[in-house]
VMD Tcl script that draws the C-alpha trace (Angstrom):
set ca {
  {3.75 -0.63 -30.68}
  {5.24 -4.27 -30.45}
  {7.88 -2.88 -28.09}
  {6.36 -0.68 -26.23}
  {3.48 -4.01 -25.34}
  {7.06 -5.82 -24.46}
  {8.06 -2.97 -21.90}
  {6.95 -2.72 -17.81}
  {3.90 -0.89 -17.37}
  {6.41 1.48 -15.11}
  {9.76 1.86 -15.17}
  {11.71 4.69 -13.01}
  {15.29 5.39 -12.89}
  {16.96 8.22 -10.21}
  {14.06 9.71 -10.09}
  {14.23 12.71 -8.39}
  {12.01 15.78 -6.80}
  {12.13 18.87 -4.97}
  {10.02 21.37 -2.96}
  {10.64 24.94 -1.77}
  {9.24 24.83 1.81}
  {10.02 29.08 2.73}
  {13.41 29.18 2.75}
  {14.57 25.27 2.39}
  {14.61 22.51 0.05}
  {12.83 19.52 0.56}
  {13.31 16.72 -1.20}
  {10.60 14.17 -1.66}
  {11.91 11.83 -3.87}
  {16.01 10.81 -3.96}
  {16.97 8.54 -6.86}
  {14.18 6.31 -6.80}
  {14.71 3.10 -9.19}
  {10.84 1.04 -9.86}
  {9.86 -1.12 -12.33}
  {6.39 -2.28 -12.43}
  {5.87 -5.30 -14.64}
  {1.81 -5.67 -16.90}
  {-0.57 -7.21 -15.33}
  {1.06 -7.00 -11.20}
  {-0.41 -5.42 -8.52}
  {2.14 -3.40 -7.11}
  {2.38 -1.48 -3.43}
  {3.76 1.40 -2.06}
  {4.50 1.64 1.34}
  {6.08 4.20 3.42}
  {5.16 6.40 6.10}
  {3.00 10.15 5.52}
  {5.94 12.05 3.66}
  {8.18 9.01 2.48}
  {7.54 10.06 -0.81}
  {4.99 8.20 -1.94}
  {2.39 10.35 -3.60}
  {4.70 12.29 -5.30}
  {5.84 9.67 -7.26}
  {3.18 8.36 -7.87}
  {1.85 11.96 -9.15}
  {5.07 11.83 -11.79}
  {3.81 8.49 -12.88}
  {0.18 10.04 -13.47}
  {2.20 13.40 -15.65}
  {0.62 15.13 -12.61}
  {3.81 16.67 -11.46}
  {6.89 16.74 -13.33}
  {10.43 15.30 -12.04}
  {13.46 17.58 -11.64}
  {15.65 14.59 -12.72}
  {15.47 10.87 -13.87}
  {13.76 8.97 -16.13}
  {10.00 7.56 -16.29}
  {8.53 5.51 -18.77}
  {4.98 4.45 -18.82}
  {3.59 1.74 -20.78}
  {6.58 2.08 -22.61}
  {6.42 5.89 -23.68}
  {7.44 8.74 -21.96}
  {5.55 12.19 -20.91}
  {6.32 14.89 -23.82}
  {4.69 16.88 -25.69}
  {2.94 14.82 -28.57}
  {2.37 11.28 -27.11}
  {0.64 12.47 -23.88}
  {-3.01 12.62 -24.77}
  {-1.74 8.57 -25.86}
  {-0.17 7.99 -22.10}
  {-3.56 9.63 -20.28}
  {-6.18 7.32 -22.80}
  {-3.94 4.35 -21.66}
  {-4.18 5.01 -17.57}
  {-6.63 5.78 -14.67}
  {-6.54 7.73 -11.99}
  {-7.81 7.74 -8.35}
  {-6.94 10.62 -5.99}
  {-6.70 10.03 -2.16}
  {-9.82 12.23 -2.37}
  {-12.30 13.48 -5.00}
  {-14.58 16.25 -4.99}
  {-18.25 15.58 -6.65}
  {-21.06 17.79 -7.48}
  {-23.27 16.73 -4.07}
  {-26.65 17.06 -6.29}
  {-25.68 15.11 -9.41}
  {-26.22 11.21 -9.86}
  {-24.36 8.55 -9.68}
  {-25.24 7.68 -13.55}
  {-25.10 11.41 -14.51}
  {-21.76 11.81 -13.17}
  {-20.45 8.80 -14.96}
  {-22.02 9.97 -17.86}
  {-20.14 13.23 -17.62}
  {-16.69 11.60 -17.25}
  {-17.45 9.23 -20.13}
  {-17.77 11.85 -22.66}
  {-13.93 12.42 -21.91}
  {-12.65 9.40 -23.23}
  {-13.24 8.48 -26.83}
  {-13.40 5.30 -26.16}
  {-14.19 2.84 -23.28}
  {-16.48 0.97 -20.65}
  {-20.39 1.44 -21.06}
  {-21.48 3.48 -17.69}
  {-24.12 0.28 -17.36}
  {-20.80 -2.01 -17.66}
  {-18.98 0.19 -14.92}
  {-22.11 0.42 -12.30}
  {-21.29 -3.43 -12.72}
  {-18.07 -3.22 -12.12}
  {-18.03 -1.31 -8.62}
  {-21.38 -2.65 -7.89}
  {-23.53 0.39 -8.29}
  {-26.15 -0.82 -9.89}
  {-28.79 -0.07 -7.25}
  {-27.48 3.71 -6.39}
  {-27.64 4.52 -10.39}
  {-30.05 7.64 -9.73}
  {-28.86 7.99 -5.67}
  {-27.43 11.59 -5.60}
  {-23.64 12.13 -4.56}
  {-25.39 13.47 -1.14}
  {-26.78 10.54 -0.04}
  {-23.71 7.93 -0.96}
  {-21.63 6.18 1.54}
  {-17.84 7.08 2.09}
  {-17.45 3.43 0.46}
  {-19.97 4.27 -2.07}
  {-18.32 7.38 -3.12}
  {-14.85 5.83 -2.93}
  {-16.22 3.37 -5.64}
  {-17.58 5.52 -7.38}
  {-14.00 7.43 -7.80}
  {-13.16 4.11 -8.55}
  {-15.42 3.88 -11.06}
  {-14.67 7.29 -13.29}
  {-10.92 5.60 -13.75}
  {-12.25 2.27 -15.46}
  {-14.46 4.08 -18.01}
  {-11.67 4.75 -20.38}
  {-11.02 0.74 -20.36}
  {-7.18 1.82 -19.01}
  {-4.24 -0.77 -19.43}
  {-2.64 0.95 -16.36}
  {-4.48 2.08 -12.76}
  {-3.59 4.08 -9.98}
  {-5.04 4.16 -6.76}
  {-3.33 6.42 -4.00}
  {-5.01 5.12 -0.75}
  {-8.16 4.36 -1.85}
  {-9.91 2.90 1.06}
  {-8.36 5.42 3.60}
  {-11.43 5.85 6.42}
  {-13.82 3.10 5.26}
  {-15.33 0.57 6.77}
  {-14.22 -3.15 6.84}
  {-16.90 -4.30 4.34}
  {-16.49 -1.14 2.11}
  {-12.72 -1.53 1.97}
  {-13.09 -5.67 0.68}
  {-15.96 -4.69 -2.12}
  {-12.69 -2.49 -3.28}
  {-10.49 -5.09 -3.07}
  {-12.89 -7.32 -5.09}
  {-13.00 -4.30 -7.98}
  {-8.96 -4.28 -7.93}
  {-8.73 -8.08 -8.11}
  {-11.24 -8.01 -10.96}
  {-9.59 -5.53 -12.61}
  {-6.45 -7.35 -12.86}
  {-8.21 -10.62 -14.29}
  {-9.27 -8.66 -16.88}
  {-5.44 -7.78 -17.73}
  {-5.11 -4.39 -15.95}
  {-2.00 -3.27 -13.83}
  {-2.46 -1.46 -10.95}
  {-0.07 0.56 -8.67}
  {-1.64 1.24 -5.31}
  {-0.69 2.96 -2.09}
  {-1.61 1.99 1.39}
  {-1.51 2.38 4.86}
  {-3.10 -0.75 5.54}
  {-0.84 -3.74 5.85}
  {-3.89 -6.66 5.11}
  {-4.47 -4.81 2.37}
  {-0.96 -4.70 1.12}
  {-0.94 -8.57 2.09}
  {-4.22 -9.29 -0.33}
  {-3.68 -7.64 -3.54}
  {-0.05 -6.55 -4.04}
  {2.04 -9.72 -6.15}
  {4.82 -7.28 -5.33}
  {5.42 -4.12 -2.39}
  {7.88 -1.83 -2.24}
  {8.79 -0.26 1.28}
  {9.77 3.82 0.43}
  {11.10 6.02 3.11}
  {12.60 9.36 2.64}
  {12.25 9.65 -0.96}
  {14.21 5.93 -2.01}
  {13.21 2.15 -2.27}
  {14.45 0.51 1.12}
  {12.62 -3.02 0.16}
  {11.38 -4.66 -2.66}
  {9.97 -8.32 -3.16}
  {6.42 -10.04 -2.83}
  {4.62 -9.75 1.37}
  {5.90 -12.94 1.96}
  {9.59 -12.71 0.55}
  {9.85 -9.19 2.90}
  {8.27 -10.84 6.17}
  {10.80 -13.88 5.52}
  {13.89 -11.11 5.01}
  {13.26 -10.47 9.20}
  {14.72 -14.27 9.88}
  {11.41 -15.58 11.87}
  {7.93 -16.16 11.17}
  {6.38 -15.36 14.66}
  {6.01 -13.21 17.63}
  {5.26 -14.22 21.29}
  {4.76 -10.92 23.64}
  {4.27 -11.36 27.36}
  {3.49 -9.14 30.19}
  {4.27 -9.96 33.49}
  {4.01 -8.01 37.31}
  {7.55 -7.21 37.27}
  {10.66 -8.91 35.99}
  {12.40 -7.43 39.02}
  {15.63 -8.46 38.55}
  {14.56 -11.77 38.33}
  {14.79 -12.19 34.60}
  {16.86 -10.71 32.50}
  {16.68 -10.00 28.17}
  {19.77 -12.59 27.83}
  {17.92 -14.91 29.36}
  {14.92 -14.45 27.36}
  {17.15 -14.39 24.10}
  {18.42 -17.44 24.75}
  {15.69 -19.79 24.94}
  {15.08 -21.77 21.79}
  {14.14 -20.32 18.63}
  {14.68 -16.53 19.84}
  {15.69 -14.50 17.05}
  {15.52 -11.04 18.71}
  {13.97 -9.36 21.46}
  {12.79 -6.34 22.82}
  {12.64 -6.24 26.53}
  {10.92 -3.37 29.55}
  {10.34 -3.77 32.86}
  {7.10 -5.53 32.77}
  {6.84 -6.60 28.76}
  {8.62 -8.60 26.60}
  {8.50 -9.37 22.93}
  {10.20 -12.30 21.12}
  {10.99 -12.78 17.65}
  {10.69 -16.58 17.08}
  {11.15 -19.19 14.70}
  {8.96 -21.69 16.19}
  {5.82 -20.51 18.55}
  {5.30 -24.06 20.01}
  {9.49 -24.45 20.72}
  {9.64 -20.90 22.81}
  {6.66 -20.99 24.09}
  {6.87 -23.77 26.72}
  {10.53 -22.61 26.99}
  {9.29 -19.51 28.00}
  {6.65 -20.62 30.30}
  {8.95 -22.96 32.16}
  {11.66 -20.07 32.61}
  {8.67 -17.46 34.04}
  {7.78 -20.00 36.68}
  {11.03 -20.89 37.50}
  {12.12 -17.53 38.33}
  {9.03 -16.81 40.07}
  {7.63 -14.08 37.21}
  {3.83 -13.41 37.38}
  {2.74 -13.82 33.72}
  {-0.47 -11.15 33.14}
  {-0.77 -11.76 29.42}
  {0.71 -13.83 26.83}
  {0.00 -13.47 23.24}
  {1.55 -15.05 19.64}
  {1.05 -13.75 16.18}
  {2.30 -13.63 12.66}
  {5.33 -11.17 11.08}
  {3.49 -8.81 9.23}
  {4.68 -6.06 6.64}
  {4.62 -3.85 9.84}
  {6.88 -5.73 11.06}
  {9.00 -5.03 8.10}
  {8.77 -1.48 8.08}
  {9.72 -1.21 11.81}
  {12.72 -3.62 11.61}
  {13.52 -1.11 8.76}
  {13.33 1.54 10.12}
  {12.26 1.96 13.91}
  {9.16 3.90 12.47}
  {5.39 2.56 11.92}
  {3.89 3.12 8.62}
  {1.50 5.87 9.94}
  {4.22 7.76 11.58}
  {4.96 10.87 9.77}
  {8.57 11.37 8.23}
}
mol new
graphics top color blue
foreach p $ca { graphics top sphere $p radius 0.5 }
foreach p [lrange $ca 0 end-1] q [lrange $ca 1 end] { graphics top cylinder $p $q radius 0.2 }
display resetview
């Protein structure tokens, strides 16, 4: 047991998968290398089809791999030692499926007699903060309410290791930070948790590490803020004017000081910077100079989007 505490809560190596889709193969994952250290939040992001869910489906002994090796919490998934993997884990689907008629507390009640051992359902309604919707029936729940509760039947067995696989997909601001404040929780208590997302804030809060997967292999791999440093600048300044004309052209604009990159059309403009308050009056100065109507001019931070573009050319909800 003293080595397998020592190992990474995850640890893939050329992983691999394949679909039949008719009459061709499709692979979803391509030699995927991950290591997930105790007690990290860790990210997934990719686009719809990058691969994502299917690996994180191996990692659950959900599906199995056509090649590689995966270790989790230091064991592997065979025969003998897998009832010991699924005691040590939790899982939450994109979706699940409840009786509509059952209660909140008879539900948990139901998945708790799984698990030999675990969390109280009093101590769980604490957790997710369903205390008040105890004996509300699945009917009359919120989407964040039931999301919580999905939440909720993965903590009972006290797991080591959780997965969440875009857990706050169509909720509502507030709903989506009471999850955050169950994952955050989760990991003071000494829990791991890999999560995928869409969401880029969300990757941002929780995740001490994200790794950016696209067509079945890690493209990226550090903390948010080690990734939006790899693009080289800090900032953005986009501008949209009548009509460059001829009057301006994208040398010009990638010249001025601080200017990293840009991406230029006939009436918009968008600068990678170093420095907002260096370009900026640069920028302003140049416009009226040349006699180019500004319409709009807006700053903002590098984000993980950012990331995944530069990347790639694609957006994260872009399909592969």
């Amino acid at each position: 047991m003293s080595g397998a505490a020592a190992s990474p809560a995850i640890e893939l190596r050329g992983l691999r998968k394949t679909y039949r889709k008719g009459r061709q193969t499709v692979t979803a994952v391509d030699g995927l290398d991950l290591r997930v250290e105790r007690g990290e939040v860790f990210g997934l992001l990719g686009p719809n089809g990058a691969g994502k869910t299917t690996t994180v489906e191996i990692c659950e002994g959900i599906t199995a791999p056509d090649g590689g090796q995966v270790q989790i919490l230091g064991r592997q998934w065979r025969t003998g030692v897998d009832t010991e993997i699924r005691s040590a884990i939790g899982v939450c689907l994109q979706e699940t499926k409840f009786h509509d008629k059952q209660t909140v507390r008879e539900t948990l009640e139901l998945f708790a007699a799984l698990f030999a051992r675990g969390r109280s359902v009093d101590e769980v309604l604490g957790l997710v903060s369903l205390q008040e919707k105890a004996g509300a029936r699945q009917k009359d729940l919120s989407g964040g309410q039931r999301q919580r509760l999905a939440v909720a039947t993965a903590l009972l067995g006290a797991p080591e290791l959780l997965f969440l696989d875009e857990p706050t997909t169509g909720l509502d601001p507030q709903s989506r930070r009471q999850l955050w404040e169950v994952v955050r929780e989760f990991q003071r208590g000494g829990g791991t948790v890999l999560l995928t997302t869409h969401y880029m804030e969300e990757a941002h809060q929780l995740c001490d590490r994200v790794a950016v997967v696209d067509q079945g292999k890690v493209i990226a791999l550090g903390s948010p803020d080690e990734l939006i440093r790899s693009l080289g600048a800090a900032h953005f300044v986009e501008c949209d004017v009548d009509d460059f004309a001829g009057k301006l052209g994208e040398q010009e604009l990638r010249a001025l000081p601080g200017v990293q990159a840009c991406t230029f059309a006939p009436t918009r403009a968008e600068l990678t910077v170093a420095s907002v308050h260096t370009t900026v009056p640069a920028l302003l100065e140049l416009l009226d100079a040349r006699a180019v109507a500004l319409r709009d001019l807006a700053t903002r931070h590098a984000t993980l989007e950012d990331v995944f573009v530069s990347l790639t050319g694609r957006h994260l909800r872009e399909g592969a």
